[in-house]
C-alpha positions, 0 to 999 in steps of 0.5 A: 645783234648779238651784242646789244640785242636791246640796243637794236630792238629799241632803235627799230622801236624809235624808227617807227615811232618817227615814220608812223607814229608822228611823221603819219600819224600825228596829223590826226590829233592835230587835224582839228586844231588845224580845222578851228584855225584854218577854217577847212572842211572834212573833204579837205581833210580827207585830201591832205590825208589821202596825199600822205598815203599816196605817197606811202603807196608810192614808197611802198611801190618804189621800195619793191623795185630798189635793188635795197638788199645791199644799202638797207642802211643808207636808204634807211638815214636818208628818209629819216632825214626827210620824214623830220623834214617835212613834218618840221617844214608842216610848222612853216605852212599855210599853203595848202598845196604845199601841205599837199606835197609836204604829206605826200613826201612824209608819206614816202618817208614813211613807207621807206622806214616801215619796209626797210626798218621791218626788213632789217629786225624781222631777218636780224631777230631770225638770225639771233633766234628772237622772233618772237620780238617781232611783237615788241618792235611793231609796238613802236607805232602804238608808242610813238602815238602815244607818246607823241600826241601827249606832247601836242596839247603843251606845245599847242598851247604854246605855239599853237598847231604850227609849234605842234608840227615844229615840237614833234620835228624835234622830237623826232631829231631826238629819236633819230640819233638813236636810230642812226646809232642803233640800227645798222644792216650788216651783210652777215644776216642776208646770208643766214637760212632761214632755218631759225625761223620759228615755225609757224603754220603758212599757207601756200603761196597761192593763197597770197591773193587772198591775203593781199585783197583782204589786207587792201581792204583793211587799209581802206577801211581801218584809215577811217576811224585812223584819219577822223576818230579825233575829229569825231570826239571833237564835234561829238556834244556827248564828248566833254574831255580834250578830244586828243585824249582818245588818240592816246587811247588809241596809243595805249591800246597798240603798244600791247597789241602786237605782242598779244596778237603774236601770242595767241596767233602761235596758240589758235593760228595766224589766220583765224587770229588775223579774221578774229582781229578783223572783226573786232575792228570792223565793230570797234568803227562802227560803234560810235554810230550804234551808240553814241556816247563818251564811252563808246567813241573811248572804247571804239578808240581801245579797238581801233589801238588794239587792232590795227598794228596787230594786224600788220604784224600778223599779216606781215610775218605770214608774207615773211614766211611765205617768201623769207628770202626777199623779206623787203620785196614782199613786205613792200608789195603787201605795204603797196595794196594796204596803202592803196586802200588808205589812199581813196578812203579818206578821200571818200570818207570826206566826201559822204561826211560833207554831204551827209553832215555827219560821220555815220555813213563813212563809219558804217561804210568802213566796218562793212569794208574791214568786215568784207576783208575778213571774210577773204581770210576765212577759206585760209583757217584751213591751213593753220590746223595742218603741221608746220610747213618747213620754210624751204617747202615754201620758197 
């Protein structure tokens, strides 16, 4: 680490822009070409949505029980290896079930990569005394969005949805070189205290049940507007732009948010900032229902970005501290509860969108839900006007 700081930082950036912001989240922007050319509905959808997130529930489970301390690199590499995989193999695919299976593996590379890989950064930018990266590193998700869904028009007019899959699967060999090269876990930082950590006020650990019910019901609700925001921009009559262009935005957003939300949680607190974040999102999803325009799905897709990778990284650092050391163990069961909420709600967002016709129930549905969760949140302010409690108080 202390040797290529940035080298570092920029393969924990890569490796997240290949789990979630092209082997998890690009199939959003690619979801209504595969809709216009394969003819299936929001249900279905919904299906091979919620697969991908079973098996990020799924990772998120079996990375808690893996003895991972010792082989965080090698675990690492290999759903590297399987995340390319399985969005290259997407390309070869018209078989739906075998699309199932291939989200639902994508889905277990991802949460392996996003455990791990935040693992390794969050303790190494510990040791070196540069926590305050933490921000830069979870804005690879908003990069890997953004950068990835500017490649998909071209390679869809090109090859069409399967060159999409196919042009992104390399893309992502590209950023893995990297990444192998890059990031590497070394056994000196599993020993470091937790000393250097900057202080921050935590709540007590009894307190984590709250935190883990409120961050579920995030996942349940943000996935929403995460799974069919393009959709909607797509069969929206007041939407006249490509509709991929609101996922950039939803990009661009991100790429900011975490660094803005670590700032201003150091300032006001983590807890008010993660109930304040909560809440702009729960607008931001409702908002193409109350008002229904260009503008408003452009700015519904601006709060989406800038809120749902800050929330991650608010809530991931305050479970961090609350357990620092077994950083991977409570990350992965926090990462558990959020994926098993964004595994049933595509599912029943397609159902109400198939039986209503229309995108307005799921929408309003998943605001109320984000809202809810922030809600559980509030009893914790609290503690974010007392000191700084000392790591070791909390352990």
């Amino acid at each position: 680490m202390k040797k290529h700081p940035i080298l570092f930082l920029v393969g924990g950036i890569f490796s997240l822009m290949i789990a979630m912001g092209i082997g998890r989240f690009a199939y959003t922007p690619t979801l209504p070409l595969m809709q216009k050319d394969l003819s299936f509905s929001a249900t279905v959808a919904g299906y091979l949505a919620s697969s991908n997130y079973a098996g990020y529930l799924a990772g998120a489970i079996v990375a808690g029980v893996l003895p991972l301390k010792k082989h965080k690199t090698n675990f690492l590499r290999a759903s590297l290896i399987i995340s390319v995989l399985t969005t290259f193999v997407m390309g070869l695919s018209h078989s739906y079930v075998l699309m199932l299976i291939l989200r639902f593996v994508s889905g277990i590379a991802s949460s392996f990569i996003f455990v791990i890989a935040s693992s390794i950064v969050l303790d190494k930018l510990s040791s070196a005394g540069k926590t305050n990266w933490s921000g830069i590193f979870y804005s690879g998700v908003g990069f890997g969005i953004f950068f990835s869904t500017l490649f998909i028009p071209t390679f869809n007019d090109l090859y069409g949805w399967e060159g999409v899959w196919i042009g992104l699967a390399t893309v992502s060999i590209v950023l893995t070189i990297f990444v192998w090269m890059w990031l590497k876990d070394s056994p000196n930082t599993l020993t470091k205290t937790e000393k250097q950590d900057e202080k921050i006020q935590v709540p007590p650990p009894k307190w984590l049940t709250w935190l883990m019910i409120a961050y579920g019901l995030e996942g349940l609700g943000y996935i929403v507007t995460g799974t069919f925001i393009v959709s909607i921009a797509e069969n929206s009559p007041t939407f006249k732009m490509d509709s991929s262009f609101v996922w950039i935005v939803v990009g661009l957003g991100a790429i900011p948010s975490c660094i803005l939300w670590s700032t201003l949680a150091k300032k006001q607190g983590f807890v008010i900032t993660l109930v304040l974040s909560m809440i702009l999102q729960a607008i931001g999803i409702a908002l193409p229902v109350f008002w229904t325009s260009q503008i408003s799905l452009i700015i519904s897709a601006l709060l989406f970005g800038a809120t749902f990778m800050g929330i991650t990284t608010l809530a991931t650092t305050l479970v961090r501290q609350m357990n620092p050391a077994n950083s991977s163990r409570v990350i992965s069961y926090l990462t558990a509860i959020y994926a098993f909420g964004q595994m049933i709600g595509p599912t029943i967002a397609g159902f109400l969108t198939s039986f209503t016709q229309s995108y307005n129930a799921a929408l309003i549905g998943a605001a109320g839900v984000v809202f809810i969760g922030a809600l559980f949140l509030i009893r914790g302010i609290r503690f974010d006007r007392r000191p700084p409690l000392e790591t070791s108080a909390i352990k």
